[in-house]
MARLUM-266378 format. One line per field, with one value per atom (N, C-alpha, C): x, y, z; atom name; residue number from 1; residue in one letter. Coordinates in Angstrom, 1 decimal. Layout:
BEGIN
xx <- c(X,...)
yy <- c(Y,...)
zz <- c(Z,...)
atom <- c(CA,...)
seq <- c(NUM,...)
type <- c(A,...)
***
This chain:
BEGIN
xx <- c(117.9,116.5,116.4,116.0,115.7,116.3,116.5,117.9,118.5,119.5,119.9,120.0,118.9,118.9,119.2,119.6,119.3,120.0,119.0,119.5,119.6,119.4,119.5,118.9,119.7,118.9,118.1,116.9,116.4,115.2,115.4,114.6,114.6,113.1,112.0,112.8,113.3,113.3,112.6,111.9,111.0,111.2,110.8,110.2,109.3,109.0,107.3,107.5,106.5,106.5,107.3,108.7,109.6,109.7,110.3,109.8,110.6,110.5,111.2,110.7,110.3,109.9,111.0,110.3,111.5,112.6,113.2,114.1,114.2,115.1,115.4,116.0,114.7,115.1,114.7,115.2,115.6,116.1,115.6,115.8,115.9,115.5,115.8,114.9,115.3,114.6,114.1,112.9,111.6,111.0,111.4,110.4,110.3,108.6,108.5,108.9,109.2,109.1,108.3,108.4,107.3,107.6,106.2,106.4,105.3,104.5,103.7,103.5,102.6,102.2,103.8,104.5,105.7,105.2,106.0,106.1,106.6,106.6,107.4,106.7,106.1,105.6,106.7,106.3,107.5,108.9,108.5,110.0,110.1,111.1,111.4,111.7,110.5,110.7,110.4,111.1,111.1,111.8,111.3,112.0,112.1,111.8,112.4,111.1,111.7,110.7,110.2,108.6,107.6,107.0,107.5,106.5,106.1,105.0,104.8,104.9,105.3,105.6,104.4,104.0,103.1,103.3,102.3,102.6,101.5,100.5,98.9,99.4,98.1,98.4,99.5,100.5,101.3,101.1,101.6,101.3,102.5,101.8,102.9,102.3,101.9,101.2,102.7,102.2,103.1,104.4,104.7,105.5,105.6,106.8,106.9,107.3,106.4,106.6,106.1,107.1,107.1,108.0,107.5,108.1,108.4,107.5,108.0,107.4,107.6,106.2,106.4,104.4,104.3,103.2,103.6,103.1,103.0,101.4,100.9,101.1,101.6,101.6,100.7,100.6,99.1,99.2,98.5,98.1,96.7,96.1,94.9,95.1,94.3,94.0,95.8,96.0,97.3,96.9,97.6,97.4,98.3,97.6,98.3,98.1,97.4,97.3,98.5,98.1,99.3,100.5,100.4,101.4,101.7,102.9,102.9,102.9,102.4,102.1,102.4,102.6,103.1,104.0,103.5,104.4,104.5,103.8,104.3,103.3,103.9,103.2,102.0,100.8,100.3,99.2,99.6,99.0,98.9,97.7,97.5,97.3,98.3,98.3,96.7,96.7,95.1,95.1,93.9,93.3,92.3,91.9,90.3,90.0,88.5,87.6,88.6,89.4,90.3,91.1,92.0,93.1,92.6,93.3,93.4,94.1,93.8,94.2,94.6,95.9,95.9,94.4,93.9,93.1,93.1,92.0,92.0,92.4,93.3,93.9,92.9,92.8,92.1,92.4,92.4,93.1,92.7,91.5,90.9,91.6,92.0,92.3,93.6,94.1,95.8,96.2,95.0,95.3,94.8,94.6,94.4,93.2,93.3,92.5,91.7,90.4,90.0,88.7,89.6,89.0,89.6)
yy <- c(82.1,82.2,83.0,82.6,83.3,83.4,84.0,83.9,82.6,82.7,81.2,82.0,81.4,81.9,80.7,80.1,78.3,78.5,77.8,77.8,79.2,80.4,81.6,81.9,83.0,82.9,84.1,84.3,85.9,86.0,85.6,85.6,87.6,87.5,88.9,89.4,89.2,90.2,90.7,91.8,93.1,92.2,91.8,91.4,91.5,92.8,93.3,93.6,93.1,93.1,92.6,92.1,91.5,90.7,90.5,89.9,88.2,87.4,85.9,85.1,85.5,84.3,83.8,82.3,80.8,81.2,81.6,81.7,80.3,79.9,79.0,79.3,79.3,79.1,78.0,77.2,75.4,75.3,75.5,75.4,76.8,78.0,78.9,79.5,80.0,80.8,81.8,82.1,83.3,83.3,83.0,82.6,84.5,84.6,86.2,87.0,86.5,88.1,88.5,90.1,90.3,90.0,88.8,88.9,89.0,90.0,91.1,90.9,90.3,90.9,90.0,89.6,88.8,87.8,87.7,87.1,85.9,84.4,83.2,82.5,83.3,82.0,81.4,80.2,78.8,78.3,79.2,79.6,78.1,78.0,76.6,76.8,76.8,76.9,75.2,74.3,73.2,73.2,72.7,72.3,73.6,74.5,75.7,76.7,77.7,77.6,78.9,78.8,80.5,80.8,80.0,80.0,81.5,81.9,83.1,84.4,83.8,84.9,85.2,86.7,87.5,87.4,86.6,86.5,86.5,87.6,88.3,88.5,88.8,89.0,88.2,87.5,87.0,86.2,85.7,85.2,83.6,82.4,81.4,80.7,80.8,79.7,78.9,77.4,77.1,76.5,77.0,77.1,75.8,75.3,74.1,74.1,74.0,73.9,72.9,71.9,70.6,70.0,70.1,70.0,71.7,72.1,73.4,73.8,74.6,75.0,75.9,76.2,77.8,77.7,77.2,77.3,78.7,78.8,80.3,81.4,81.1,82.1,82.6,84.1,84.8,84.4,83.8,83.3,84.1,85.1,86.2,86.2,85.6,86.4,85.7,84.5,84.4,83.5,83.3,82.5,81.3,80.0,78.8,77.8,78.4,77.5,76.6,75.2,74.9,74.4,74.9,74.6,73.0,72.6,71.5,71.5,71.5,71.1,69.9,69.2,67.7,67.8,67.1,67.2,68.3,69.8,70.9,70.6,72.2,72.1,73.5,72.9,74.3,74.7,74.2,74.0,75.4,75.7,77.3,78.4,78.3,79.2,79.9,80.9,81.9,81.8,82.1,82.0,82.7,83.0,83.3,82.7,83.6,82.8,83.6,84.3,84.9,84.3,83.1,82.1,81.0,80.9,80.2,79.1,78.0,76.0,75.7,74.8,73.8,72.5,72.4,71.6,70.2,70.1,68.7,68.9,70.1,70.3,70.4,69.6,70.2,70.6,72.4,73.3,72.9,72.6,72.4,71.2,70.1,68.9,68.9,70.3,70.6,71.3,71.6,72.8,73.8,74.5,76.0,76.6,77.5,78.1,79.5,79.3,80.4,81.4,82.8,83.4,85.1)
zz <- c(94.3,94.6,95.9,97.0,98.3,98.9,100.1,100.9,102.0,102.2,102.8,104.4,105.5,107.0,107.2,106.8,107.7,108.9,110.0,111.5,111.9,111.3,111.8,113.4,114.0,115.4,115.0,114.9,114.5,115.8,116.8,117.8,118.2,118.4,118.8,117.5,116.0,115.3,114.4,114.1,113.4,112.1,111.3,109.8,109.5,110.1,109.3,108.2,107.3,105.8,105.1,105.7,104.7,103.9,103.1,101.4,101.4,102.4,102.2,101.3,100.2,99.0,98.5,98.7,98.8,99.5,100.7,101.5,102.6,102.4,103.6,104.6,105.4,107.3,107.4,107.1,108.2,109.2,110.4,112.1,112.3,111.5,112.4,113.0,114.5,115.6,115.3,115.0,115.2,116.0,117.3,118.6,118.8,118.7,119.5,118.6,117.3,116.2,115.3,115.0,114.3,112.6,112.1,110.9,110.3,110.7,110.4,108.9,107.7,106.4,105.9,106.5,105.9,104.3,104.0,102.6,102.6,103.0,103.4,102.4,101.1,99.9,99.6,99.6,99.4,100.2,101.3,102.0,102.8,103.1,103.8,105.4,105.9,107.5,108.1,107.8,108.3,109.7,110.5,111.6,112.6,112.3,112.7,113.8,114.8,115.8,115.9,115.5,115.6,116.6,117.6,118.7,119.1,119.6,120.2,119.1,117.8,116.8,116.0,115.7,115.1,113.9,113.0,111.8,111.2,111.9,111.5,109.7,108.6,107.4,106.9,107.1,106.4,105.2,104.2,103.2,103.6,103.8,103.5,103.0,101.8,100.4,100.1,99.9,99.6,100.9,101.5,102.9,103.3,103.6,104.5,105.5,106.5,107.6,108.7,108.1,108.8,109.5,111.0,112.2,112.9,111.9,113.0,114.0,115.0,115.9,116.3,116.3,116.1,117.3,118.5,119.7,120.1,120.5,120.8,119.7,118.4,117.4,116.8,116.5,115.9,114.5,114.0,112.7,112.8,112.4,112.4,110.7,109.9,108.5,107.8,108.2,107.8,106.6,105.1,104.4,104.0,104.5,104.6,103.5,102.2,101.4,100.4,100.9,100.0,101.3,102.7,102.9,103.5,104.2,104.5,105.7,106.9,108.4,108.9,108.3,109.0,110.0,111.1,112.9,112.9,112.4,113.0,114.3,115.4,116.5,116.4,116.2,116.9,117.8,118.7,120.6,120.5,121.0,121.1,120.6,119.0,118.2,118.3,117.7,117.4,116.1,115.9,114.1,114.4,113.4,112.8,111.7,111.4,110.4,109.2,108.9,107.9,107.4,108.4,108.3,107.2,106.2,105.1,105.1,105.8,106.1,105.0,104.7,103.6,103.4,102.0,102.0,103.1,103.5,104.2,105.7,106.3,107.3,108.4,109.9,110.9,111.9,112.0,113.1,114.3,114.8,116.1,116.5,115.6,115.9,116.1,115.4,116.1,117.1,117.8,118.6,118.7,117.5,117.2,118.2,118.4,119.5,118.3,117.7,116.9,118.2,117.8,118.9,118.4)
atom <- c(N,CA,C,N,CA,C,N,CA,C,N,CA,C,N,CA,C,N,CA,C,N,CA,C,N,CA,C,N,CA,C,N,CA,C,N,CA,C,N,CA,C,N,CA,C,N,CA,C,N,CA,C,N,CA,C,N,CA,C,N,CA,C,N,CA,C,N,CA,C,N,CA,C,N,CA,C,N,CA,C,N,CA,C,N,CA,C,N,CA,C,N,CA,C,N,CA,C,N,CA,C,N,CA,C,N,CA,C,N,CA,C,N,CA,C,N,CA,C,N,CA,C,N,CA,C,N,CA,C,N,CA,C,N,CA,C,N,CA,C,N,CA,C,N,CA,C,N,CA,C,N,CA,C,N,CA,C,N,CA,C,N,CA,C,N,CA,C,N,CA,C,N,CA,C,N,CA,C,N,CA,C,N,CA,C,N,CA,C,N,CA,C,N,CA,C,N,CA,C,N,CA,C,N,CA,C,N,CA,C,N,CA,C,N,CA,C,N,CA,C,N,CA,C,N,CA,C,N,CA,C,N,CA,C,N,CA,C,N,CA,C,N,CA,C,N,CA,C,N,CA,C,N,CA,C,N,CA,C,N,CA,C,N,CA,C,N,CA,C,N,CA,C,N,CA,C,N,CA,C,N,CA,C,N,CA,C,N,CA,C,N,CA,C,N,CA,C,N,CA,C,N,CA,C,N,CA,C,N,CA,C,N,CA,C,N,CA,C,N,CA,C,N,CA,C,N,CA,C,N,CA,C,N,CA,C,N,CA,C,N,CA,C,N,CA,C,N,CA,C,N,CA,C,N,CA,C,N,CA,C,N,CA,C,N,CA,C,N,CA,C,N,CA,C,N,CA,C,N,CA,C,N,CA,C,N,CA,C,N,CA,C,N,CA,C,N,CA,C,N,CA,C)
seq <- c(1,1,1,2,2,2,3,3,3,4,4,4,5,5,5,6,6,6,7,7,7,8,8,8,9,9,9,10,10,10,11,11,11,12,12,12,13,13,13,14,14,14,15,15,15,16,16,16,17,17,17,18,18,18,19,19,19,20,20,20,21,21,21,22,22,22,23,23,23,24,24,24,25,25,25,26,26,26,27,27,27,28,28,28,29,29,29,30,30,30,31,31,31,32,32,32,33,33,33,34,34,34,35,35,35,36,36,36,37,37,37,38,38,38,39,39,39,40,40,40,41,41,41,42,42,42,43,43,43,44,44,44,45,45,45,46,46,46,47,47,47,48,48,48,49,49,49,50,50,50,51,51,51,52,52,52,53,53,53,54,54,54,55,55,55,56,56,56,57,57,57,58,58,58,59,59,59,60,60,60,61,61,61,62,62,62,63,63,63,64,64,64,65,65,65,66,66,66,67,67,67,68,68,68,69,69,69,70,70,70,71,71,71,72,72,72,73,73,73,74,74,74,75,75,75,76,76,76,77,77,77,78,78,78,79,79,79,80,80,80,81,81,81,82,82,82,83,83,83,84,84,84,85,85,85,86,86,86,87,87,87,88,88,88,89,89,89,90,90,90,91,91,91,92,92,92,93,93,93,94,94,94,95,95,95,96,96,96,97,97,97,98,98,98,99,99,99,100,100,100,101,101,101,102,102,102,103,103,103,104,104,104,105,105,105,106,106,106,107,107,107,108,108,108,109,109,109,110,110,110,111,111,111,112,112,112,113,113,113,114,114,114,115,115,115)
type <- c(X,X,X,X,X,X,X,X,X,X,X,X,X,X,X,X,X,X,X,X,X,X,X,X,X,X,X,X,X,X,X,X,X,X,X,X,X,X,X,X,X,X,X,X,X,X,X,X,X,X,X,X,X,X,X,X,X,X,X,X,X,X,X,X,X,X,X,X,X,X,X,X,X,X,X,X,X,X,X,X,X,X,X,X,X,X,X,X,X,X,X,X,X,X,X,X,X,X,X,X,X,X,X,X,X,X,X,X,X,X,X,X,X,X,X,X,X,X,X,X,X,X,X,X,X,X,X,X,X,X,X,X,X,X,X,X,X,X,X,X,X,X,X,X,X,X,X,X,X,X,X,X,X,X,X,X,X,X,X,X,X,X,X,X,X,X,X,X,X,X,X,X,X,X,X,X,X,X,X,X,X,X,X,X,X,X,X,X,X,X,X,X,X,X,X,X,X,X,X,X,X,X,X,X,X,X,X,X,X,X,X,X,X,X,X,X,X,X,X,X,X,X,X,X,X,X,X,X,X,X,X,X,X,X,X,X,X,X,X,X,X,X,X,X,X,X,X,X,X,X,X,X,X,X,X,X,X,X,X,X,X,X,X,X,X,X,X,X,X,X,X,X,X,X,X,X,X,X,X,X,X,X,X,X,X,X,X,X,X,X,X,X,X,X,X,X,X,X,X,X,X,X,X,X,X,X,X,X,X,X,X,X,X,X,X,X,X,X,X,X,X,X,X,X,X,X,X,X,X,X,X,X,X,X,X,X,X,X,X,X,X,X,X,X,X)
***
């Protein structure tokens, strides 16, 4: 299926546009990279850390990302339907009125800063 990053260090690296459908990154580091229009439908980012990472347009329908944190990360127009947020962190992250919440989900009550 998707590619195996698990625990990868891919810190500040360029994945604009790249295609991770169902790839597992379990713990790995994306602190500060660009994942620009990225593709993470169904990908497994558990545990693993986006802090500070651009991930404007991205698609992560489906995505688990539980326990991860995406402290200060651009979520602009990013689509989150479907995903799993449980214990993730996201103190500060950005959104807009574009960003697409899993049903039921409350960003303000997570943190999210929409602006």
């Amino acid at each position: 299926d998707g590619a195996n990053l698990t625990n990868a260090n891919l810190f500040m690296a360029d994945l604009n546009g790249a295609n991770l459908f169902m790839a597992d990154l379990n713990g790995a580091n994306l602190r500060e990279s660009n994942l620009r229009e990225a593709n993470f439908e169904e990908a497994n980012l558990r545990a693993s850390n986006l802090d500070g990472a651009d991930l404007r347009d991205a698609n992560l329908r489906n995505a688990n990302l539980e326990e991860a944190s995406l402290y200060d990360a651009a979520l602009y127009r990013v689509d989150l339907t479907g995903a799993n947020l449980r214990a993730a962190n996201l103190e500060e992250a950005k959104a807009d009125e574009g960003t697409v919440w899993p049903e039921g989900f409350d960003p303000v009550a997570a943190g999210v800063i929409f602006g």
